[in-house]
One Martini backbone bead per residue (centre of mass of N, CA, C, O) as a GRO file, in nm:
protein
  479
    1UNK     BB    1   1.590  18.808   8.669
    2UNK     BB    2   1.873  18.934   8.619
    3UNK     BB    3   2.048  19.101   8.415
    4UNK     BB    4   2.335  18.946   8.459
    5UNK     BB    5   2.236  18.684   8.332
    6UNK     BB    6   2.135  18.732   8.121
    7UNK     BB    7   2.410  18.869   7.968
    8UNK     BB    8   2.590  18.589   8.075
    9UNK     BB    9   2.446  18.405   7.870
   10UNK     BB   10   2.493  18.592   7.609
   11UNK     BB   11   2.792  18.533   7.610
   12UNK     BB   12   2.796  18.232   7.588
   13UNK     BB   13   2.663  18.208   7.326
   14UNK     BB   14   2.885  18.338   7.161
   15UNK     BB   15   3.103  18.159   7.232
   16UNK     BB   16   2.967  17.872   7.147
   17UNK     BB   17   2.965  18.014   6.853
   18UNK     BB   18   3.250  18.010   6.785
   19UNK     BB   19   3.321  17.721   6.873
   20UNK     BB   20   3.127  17.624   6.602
   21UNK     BB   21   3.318  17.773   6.405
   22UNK     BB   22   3.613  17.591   6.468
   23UNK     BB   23   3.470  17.326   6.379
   24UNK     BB   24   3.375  17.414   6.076
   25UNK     BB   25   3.695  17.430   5.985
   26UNK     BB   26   3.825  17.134   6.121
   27UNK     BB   27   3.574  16.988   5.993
   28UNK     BB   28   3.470  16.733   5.749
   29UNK     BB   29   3.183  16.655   5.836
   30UNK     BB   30   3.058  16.972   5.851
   31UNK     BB   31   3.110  17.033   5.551
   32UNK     BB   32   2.965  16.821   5.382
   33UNK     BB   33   2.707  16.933   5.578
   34UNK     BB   34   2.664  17.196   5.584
   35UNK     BB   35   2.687  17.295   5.902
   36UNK     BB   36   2.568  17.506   6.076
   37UNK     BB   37   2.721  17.659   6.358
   38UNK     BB   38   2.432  17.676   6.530
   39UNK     BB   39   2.407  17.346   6.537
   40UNK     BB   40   2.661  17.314   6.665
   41UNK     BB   41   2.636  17.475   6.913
   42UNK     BB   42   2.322  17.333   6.991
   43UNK     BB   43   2.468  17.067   7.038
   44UNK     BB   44   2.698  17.183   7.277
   45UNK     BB   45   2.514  17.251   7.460
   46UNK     BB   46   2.326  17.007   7.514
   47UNK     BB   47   2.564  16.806   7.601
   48UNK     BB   48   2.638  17.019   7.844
   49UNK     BB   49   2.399  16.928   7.989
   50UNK     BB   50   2.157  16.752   8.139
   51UNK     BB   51   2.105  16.534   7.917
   52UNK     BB   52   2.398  16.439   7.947
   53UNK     BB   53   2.626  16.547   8.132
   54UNK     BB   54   2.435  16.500   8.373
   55UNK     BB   55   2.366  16.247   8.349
   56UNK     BB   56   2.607  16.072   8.366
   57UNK     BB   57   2.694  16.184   8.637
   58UNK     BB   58   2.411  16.107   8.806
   59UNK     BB   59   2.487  15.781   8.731
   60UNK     BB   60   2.763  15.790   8.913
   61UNK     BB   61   2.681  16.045   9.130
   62UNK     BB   62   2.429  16.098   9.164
   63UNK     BB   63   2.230  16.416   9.271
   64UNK     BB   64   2.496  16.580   9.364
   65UNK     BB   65   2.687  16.564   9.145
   66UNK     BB   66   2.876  16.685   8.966
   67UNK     BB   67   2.735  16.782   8.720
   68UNK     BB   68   2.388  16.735   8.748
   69UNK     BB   69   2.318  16.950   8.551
   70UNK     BB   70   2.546  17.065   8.426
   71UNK     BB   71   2.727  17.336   8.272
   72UNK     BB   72   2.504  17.510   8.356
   73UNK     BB   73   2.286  17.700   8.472
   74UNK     BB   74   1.962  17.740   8.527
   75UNK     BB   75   1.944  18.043   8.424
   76UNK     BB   76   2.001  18.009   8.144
   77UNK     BB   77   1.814  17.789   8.067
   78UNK     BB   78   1.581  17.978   8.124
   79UNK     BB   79   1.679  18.233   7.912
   80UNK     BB   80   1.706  18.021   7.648
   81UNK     BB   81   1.419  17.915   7.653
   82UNK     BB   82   1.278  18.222   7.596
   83UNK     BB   83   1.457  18.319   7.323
   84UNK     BB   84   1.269  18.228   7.057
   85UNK     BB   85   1.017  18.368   7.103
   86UNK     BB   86   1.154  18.642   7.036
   87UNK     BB   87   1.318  18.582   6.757
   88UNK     BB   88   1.103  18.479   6.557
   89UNK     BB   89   1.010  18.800   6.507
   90UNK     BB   90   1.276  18.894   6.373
   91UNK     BB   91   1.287  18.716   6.165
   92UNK     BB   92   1.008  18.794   6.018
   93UNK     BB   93   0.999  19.087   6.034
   94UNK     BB   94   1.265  19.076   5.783
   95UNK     BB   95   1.175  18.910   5.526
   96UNK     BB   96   1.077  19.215   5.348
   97UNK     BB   97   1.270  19.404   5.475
   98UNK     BB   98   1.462  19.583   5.180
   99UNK     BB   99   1.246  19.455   4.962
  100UNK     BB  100   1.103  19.536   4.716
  101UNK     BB  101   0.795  19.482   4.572
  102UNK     BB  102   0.690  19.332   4.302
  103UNK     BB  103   0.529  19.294   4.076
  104UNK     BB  104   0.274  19.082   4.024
  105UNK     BB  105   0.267  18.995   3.707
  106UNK     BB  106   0.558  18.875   3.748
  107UNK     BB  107   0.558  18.720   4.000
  108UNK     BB  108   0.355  18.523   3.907
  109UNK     BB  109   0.478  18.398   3.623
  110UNK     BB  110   0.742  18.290   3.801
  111UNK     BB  111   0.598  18.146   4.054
  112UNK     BB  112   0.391  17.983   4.012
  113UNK     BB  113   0.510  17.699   3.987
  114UNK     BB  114   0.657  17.711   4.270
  115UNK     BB  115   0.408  17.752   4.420
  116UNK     BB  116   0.259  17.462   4.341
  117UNK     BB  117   0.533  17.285   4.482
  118UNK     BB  118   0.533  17.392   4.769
  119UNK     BB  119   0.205  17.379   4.834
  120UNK     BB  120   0.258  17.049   4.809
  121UNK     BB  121   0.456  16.987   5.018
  122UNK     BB  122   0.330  17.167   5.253
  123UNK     BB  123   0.044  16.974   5.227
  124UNK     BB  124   0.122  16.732   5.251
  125UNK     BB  125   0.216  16.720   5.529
  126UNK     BB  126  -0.031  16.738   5.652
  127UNK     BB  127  -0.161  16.489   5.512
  128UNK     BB  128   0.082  16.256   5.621
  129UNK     BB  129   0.046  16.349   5.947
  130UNK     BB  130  -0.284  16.313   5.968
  131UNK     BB  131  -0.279  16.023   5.897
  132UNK     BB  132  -0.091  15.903   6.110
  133UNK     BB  133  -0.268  15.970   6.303
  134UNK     BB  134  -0.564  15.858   6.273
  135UNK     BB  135  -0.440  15.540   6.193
  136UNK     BB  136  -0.183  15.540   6.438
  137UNK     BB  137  -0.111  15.755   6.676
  138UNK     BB  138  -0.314  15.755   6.804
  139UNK     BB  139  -0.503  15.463   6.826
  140UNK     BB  140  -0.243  15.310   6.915
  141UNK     BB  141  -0.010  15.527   7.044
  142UNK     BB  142  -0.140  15.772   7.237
  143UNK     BB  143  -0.153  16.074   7.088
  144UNK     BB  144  -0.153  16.404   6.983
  145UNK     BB  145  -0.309  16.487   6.739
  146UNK     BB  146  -0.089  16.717   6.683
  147UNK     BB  147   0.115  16.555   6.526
  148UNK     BB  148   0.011  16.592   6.223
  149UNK     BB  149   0.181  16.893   6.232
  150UNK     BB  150   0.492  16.828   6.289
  151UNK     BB  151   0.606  16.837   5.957
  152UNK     BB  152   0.587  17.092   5.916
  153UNK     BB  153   0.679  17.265   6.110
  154UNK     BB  154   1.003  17.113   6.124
  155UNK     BB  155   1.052  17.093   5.800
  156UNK     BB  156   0.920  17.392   5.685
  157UNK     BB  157   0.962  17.566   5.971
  158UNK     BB  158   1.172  17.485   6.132
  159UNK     BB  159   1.388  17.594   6.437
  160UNK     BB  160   1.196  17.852   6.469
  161UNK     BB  161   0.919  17.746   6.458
  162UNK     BB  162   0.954  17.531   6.667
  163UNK     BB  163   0.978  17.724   6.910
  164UNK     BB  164   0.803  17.944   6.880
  165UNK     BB  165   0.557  17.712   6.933
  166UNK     BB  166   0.561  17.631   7.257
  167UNK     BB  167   0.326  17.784   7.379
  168UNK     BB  168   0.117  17.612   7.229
  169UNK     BB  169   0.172  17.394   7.292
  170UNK     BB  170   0.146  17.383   7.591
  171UNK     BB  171  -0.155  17.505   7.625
  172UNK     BB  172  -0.232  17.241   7.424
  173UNK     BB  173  -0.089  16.978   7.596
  174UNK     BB  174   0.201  16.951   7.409
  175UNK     BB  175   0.485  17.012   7.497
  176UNK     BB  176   0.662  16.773   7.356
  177UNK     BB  177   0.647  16.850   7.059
  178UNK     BB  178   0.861  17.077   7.047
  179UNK     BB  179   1.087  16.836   7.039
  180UNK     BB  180   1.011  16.681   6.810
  181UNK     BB  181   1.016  16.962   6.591
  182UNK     BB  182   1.320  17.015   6.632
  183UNK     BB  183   1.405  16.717   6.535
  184UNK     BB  184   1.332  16.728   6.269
  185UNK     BB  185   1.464  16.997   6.175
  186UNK     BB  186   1.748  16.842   6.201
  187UNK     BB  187   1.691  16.638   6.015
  188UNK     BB  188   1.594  16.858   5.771
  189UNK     BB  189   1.862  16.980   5.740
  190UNK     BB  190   2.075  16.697   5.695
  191UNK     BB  191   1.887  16.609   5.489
  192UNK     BB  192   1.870  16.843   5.279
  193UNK     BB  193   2.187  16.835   5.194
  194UNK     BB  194   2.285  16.575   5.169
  195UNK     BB  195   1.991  16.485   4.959
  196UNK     BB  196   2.070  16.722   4.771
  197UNK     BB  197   2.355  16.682   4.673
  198UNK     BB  198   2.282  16.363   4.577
  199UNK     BB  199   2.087  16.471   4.355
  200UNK     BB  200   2.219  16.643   4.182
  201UNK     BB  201   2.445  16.427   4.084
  202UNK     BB  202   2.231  16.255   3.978
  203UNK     BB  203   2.158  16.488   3.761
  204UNK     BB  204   2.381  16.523   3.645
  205UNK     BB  205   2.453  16.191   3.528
  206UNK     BB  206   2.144  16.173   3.391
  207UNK     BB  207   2.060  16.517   3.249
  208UNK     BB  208   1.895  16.710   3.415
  209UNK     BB  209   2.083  16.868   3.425
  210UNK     BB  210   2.190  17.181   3.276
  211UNK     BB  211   2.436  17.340   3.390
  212UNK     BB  212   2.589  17.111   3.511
  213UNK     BB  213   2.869  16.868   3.392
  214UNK     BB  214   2.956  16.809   3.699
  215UNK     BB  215   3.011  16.738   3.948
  216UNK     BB  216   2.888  16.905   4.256
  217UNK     BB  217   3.112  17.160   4.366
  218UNK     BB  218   3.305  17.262   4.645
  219UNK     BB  219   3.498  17.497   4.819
  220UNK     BB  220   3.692  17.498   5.075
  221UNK     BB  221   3.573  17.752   5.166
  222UNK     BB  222   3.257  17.672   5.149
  223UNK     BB  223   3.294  17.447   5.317
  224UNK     BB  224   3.416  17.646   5.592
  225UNK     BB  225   3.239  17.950   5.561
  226UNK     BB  226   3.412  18.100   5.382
  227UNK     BB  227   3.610  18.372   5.273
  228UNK     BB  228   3.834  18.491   5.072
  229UNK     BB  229   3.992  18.782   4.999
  230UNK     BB  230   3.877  18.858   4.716
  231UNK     BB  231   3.551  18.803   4.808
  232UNK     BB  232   3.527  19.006   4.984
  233UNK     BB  233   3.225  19.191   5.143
  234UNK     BB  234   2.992  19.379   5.194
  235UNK     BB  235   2.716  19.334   5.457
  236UNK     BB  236   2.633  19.662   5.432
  237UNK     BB  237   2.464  19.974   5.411
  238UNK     BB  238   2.541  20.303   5.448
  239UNK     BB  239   2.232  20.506   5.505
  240UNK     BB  240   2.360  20.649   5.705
  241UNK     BB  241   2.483  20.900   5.930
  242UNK     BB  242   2.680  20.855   6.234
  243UNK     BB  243   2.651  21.164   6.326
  244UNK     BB  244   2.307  21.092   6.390
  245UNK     BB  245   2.329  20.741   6.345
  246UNK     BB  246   2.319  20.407   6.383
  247UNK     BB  247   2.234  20.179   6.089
  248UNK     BB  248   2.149  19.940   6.306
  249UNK     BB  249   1.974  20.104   6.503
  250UNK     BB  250   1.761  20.210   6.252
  251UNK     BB  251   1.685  19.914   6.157
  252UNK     BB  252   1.578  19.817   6.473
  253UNK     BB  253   1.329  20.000   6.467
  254UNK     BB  254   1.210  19.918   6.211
  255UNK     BB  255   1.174  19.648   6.362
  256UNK     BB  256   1.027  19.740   6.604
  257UNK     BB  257   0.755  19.835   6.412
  258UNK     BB  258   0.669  19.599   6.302
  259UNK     BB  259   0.641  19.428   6.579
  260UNK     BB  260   0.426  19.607   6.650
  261UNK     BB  261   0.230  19.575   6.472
  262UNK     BB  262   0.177  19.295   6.461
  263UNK     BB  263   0.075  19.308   6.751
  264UNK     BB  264  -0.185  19.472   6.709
  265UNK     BB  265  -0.306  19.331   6.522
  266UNK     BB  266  -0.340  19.067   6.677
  267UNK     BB  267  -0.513  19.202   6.916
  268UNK     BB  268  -0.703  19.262   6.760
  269UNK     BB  269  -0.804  18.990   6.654
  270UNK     BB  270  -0.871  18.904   6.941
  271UNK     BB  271  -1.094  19.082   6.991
  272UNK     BB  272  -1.272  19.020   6.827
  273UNK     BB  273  -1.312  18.740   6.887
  274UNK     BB  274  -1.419  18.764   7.183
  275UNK     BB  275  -1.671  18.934   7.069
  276UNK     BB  276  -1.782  18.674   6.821
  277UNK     BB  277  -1.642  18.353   6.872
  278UNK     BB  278  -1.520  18.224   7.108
  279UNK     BB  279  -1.773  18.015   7.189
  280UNK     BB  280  -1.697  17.794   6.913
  281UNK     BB  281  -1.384  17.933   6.837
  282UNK     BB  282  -1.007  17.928   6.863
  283UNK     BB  283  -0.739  18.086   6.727
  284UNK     BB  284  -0.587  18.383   6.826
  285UNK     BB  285  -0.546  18.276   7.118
  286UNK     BB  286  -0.275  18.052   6.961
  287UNK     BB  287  -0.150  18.273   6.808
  288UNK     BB  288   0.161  18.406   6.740
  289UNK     BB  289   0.350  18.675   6.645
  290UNK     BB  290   0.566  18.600   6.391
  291UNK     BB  291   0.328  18.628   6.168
  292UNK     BB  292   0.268  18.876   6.218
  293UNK     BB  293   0.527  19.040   6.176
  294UNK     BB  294   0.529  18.970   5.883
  295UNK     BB  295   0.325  19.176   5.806
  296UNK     BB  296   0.452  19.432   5.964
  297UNK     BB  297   0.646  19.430   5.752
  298UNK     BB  298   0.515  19.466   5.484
  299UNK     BB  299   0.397  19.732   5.575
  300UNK     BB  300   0.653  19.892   5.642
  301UNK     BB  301   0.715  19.830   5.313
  302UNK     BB  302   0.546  20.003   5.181
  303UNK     BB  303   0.582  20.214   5.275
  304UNK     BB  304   0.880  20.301   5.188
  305UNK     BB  305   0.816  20.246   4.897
  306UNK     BB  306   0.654  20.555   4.910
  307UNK     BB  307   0.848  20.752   5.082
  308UNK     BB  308   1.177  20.670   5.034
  309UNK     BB  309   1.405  20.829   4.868
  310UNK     BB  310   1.709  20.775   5.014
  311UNK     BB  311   1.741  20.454   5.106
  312UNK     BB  312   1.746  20.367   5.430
  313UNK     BB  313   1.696  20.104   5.387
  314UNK     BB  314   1.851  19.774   5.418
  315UNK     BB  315   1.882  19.463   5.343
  316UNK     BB  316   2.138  19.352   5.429
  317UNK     BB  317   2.095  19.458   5.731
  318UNK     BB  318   1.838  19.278   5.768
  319UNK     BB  319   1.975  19.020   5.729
  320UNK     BB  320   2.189  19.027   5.968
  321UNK     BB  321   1.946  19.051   6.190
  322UNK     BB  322   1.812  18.801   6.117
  323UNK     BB  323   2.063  18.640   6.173
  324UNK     BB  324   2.155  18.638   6.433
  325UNK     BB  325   1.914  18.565   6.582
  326UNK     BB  326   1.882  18.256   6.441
  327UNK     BB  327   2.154  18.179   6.573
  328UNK     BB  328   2.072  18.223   6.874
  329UNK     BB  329   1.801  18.061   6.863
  330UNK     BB  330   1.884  17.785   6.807
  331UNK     BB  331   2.080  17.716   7.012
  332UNK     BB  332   1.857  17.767   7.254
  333UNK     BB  333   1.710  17.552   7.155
  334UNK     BB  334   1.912  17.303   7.163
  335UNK     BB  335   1.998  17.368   7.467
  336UNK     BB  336   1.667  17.271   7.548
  337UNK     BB  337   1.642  17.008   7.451
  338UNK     BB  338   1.406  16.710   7.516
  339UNK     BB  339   1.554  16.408   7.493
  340UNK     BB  340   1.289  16.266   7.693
  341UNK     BB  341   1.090  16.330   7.453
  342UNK     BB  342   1.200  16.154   7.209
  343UNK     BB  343   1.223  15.903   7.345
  344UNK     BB  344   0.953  15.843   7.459
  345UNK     BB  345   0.858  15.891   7.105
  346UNK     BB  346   1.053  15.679   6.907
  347UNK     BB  347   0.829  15.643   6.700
  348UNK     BB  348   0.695  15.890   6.626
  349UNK     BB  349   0.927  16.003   6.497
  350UNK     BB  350   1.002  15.803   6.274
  351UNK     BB  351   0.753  15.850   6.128
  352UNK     BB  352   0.788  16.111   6.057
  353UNK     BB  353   1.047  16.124   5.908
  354UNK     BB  354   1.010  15.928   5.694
  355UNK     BB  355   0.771  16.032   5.549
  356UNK     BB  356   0.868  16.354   5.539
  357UNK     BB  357   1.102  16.263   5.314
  358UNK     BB  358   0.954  16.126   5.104
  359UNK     BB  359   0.762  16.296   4.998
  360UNK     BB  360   0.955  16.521   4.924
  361UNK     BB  361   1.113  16.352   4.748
  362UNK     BB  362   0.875  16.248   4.592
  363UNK     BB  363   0.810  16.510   4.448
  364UNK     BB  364   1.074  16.622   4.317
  365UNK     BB  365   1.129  16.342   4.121
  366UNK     BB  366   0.786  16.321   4.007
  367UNK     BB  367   0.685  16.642   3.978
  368UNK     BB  368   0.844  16.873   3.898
  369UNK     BB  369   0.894  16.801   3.582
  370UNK     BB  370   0.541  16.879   3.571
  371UNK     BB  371   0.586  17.177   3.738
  372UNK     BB  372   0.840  17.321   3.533
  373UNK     BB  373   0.940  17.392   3.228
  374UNK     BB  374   1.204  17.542   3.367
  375UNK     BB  375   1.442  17.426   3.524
  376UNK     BB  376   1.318  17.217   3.714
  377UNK     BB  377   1.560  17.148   3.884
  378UNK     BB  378   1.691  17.428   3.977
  379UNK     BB  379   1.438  17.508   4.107
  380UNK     BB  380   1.309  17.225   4.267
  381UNK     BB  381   1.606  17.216   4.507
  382UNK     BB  382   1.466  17.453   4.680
  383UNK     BB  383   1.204  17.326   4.752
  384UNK     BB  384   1.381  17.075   4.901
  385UNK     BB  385   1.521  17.230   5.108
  386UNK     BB  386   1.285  17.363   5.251
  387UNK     BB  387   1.128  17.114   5.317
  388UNK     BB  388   1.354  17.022   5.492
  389UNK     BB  389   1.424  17.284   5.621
  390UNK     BB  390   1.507  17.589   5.527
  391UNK     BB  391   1.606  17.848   5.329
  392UNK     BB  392   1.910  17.827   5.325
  393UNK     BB  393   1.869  17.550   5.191
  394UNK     BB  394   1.793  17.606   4.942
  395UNK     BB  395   2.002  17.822   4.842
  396UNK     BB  396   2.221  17.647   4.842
  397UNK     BB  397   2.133  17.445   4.650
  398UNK     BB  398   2.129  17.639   4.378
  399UNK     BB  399   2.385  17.699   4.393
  400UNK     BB  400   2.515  17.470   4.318
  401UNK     BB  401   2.298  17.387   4.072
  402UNK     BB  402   2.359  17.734   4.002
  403UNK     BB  403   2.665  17.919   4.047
  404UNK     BB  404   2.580  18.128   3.778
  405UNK     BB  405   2.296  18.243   3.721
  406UNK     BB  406   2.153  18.098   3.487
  407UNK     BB  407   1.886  18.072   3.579
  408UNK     BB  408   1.565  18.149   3.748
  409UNK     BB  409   1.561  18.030   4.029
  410UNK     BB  410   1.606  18.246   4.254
  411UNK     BB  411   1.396  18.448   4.154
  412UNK     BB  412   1.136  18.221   4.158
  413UNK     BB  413   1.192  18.186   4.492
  414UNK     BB  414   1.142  18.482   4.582
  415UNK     BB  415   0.869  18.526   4.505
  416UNK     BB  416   0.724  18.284   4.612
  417UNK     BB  417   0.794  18.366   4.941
  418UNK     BB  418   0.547  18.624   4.906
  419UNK     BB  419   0.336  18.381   4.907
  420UNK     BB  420   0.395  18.171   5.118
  421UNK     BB  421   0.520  18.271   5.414
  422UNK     BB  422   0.277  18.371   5.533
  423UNK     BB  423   0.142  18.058   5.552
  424UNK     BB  424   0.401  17.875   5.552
  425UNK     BB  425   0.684  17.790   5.760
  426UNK     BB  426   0.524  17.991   5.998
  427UNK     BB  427   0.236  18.105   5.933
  428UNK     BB  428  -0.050  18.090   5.948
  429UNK     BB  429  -0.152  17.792   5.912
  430UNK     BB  430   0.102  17.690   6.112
  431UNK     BB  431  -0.042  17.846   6.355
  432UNK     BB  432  -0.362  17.714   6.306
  433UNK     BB  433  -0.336  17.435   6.315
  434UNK     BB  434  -0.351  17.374   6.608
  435UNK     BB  435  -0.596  17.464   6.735
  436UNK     BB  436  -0.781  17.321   6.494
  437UNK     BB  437  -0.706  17.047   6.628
  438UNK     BB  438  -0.793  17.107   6.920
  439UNK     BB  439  -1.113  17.174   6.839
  440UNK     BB  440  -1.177  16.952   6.590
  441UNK     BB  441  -0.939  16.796   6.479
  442UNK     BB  442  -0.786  16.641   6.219
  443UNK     BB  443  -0.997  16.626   5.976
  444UNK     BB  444  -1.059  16.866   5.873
  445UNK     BB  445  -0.750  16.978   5.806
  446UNK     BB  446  -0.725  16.731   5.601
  447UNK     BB  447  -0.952  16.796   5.389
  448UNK     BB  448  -0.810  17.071   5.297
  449UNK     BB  449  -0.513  16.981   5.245
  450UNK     BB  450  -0.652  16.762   5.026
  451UNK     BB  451  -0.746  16.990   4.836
  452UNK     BB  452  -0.476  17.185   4.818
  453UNK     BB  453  -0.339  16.927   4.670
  454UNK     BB  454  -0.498  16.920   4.437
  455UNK     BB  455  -0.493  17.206   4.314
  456UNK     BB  456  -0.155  17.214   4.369
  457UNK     BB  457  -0.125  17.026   4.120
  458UNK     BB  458  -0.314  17.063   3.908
  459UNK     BB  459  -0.171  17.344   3.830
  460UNK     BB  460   0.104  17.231   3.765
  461UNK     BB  461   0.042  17.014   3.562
  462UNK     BB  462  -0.218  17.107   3.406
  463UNK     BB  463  -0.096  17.424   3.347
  464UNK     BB  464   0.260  17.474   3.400
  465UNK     BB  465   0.338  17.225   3.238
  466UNK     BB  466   0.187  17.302   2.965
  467UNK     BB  467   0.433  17.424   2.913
  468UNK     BB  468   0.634  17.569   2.745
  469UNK     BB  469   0.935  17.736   2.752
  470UNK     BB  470   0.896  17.960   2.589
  471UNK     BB  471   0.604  18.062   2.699
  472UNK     BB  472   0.734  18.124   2.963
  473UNK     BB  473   0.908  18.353   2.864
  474UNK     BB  474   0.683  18.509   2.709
  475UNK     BB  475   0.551  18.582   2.999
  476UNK     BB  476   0.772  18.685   3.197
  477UNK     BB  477   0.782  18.942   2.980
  478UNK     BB  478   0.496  19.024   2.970
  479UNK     BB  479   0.483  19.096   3.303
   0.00000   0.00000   0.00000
């Protein structure tokens, strides 16, 4: 593959999402669904491939006809193809670069019950993800156990990690996983939306929520994804000098240093691994990078706070190079996703999308207010939205149904997911469920998924629920 294809796919990819930001701005119905505009860019790729424009040619003027492969050469797509496994390391690698990590009894304190919510949501879905295998989809249906770990993958890992899974899917002989964990991410991206902004409004209009008195609005601009002109603000701050370095290159750089860090990790753990048990089970041989990326990323923000006295690294411009890669990211993964493989398989995509939609919402609606004391709703449709879509999707949520930061919703959201992003919606866990599941079967890891929502229950309704407001707040002040 020559230079010049590379970096033409890459410009293709840049005009395709310019184009679905002037979608983003003139449709009212993406503006409604509150659809990122990588997600519509990610649609027109798609559209415009071999799965629909190449098929409908393909049938009307066979094999030979124009545009029998779709609008695209198929090297741009051999290329959009290789491109998420390259980005999901950097956007993981920047996840906690450029952000102080907080007391640890503090952040315990306030994070404590989102924590038991997020991870009965997240081993929830592994629960009934591998129920539905072990019960209907493997022994009906003939799929690969694999199916199991789909609604998480798809719904709390999102498309990038699902996209980023490709390599251990293909290895792991589930090509098509991928395709499915896509389908789902798309499902669970504008279901946390739609079905979060429904529950918003129908929490005002209940009493659930606290803090908004009307239906849940927002304005002409944040529906069209703009700022006002008064509104607008710096995207992130010169920590150095430019006539020294440029500080998105030194940025980059840090991000290069998590990322080889990873790396290092990895391998070693690979090693590890080949010299002591390699021969009874493989774990390591099937984790990709981008959860060692973002330990890489703690480590050297670790490091930061303890040396760094002038400010160097900005967490804005860190969230920046994040948001490039993940919109990227997108766009690449949906614009080769296989169409004949979800078509293929949908009975089982239909199976796991109502399942995987009914929990999360059935957790929000029944067990939130019984495990988080203070703010439950606020609170608590951040991680319906995150175990739906994305991490945007619950910020969003918190947005609109605490708009002005009457809660302390956004900061044990942030909190939280110090302890949990390691682990769950494409950590170590959501890395290692696969090989667990191709060694093992699926029966191991739904018992102990089965546990740990039985602990994550437990924890939350038993513990952190019986706490008073008050008792609430004079903890996380004592922490």
């Amino acid at each position: 593959m020559s230079a010049e294809v590379v970096g033409l796919s890459l410009l293709v990819l840049g005009v395709v999402l310019l184009v679905a930001k002037f979608i983003r701005i003139r449709s009212r119905t993406a503006q409604k669904l509150f659809l990122p505009s990588s997600i519509i860019g990610g649609f027109l790729a798609l559209v415009l491939g071999p799965g629909v424009v190449g098929a409908v040619a393909r049938a009307i003027g066979g094999e030979g006809a124009p545009l029998a492969g779709g609008a695209w050469p198929e090297e741009f797509l051999e290329v959009w193809s290789s491109l998420p496994g390259l980005l999901i390391s950097v956007v993981f690698a920047t996840l906690f670069l450029g952000e102080r990590i907080p007391k640890a009894r503090q952040a315990a304190e306030l994070a404590g019950p989102q924590l038991a919510l997020g991870v009965t949501m997240a081993s929830g879905q592994y629960v009934i993800g591998l129920l539905l295998a072990v019960l209907v989809l493997v022994p009906l249906l003939g799929q690969s156990p694999l199916v199991g770990a789909l609604i998480e993958v798809g719904f709390e890992g999102g498309h990038g990690t699902a996209a980023g899974l490709g390599s251990t899917f293909e290895e792991l002989g589930f090509p098509e996983g991928q395709d499915l964990a896509l389908g789902l991410a798309t499902i669970g991206v504008v279901s946390g939306v739609v079905v979060g902004i429904a529950l918003i409004n129908w929490g005002v209009r209940t009493g659930r929520a606290e803090v908004l008195e009307a239906d849940a609005k927002t304005s002409l601009a944040e529906q069209r994804g703009l700022y006002e002109k008064d509104e607008q603000k710096p995207a992130a701050m010169l920590t150095v000098r430019t006539a020294s370095v440029e500080p998105l290159a030194i940025h980059f750089a840090v991000v290069a240093v998590a990322v080889l860090v990873g790396l290092a990790v990895l391998e070693g753990l690979q090693a590890l691994e080949a010299a002591l048990w390699a021969d009874t089970i493989e774990l390591f041989a099937y984790v990709p990078l981008f959860p060692l990326a973002m330990i890489g990323g703690v480590l050297v923000q670790k490091l930061v706070d303890r040396y760094d006295t002038t400010g160097i690294v900005d967490r804005q411009m860190m969230l920046r190079i994040q948001g490039i890669a993940l919109d990227l990211l997108i766009i690449s993964a949906l614009a080769t996703l296989s169409l004949q493989a979800i078509a293929s398989n949908w009975v089982t995509f239909l199976l796991l999308a109502v399942a995987g939609l009914a929990w999360n919402i059935g957790v929000f609606v029944f067990l939130a207010r019984r495990m988080i004391p203070r703010y439950w709703f606020e609170r608590g449709v951040g991680d319906l939205g995150q175990s739906l879509g994305v991490t945007a999707t619950g910020l969003i949520l918190i947005r609109v149904a605490d708009p002005h930061a009457a809660t302390p919703a956004m900061e044990a959201f942030g909190y939280k997911q110090l302890a949990f992003e390691p682990f769950f919606g494409g950590g170590l866990v959501t890395a290692a469920a696969l090989p667990l599941i191709a060694q093992l079967g699926p029966v191991p890891l739904l018992v102990v998924m089965s546990l740990l929502l039985v602990v994550s229950v437990g924890l939350g309704v038993g513990v952190f629920g019986r706490r008073t407001p008050a008792e609430e707040r004079a903890r996380v002040a004592d922490g």
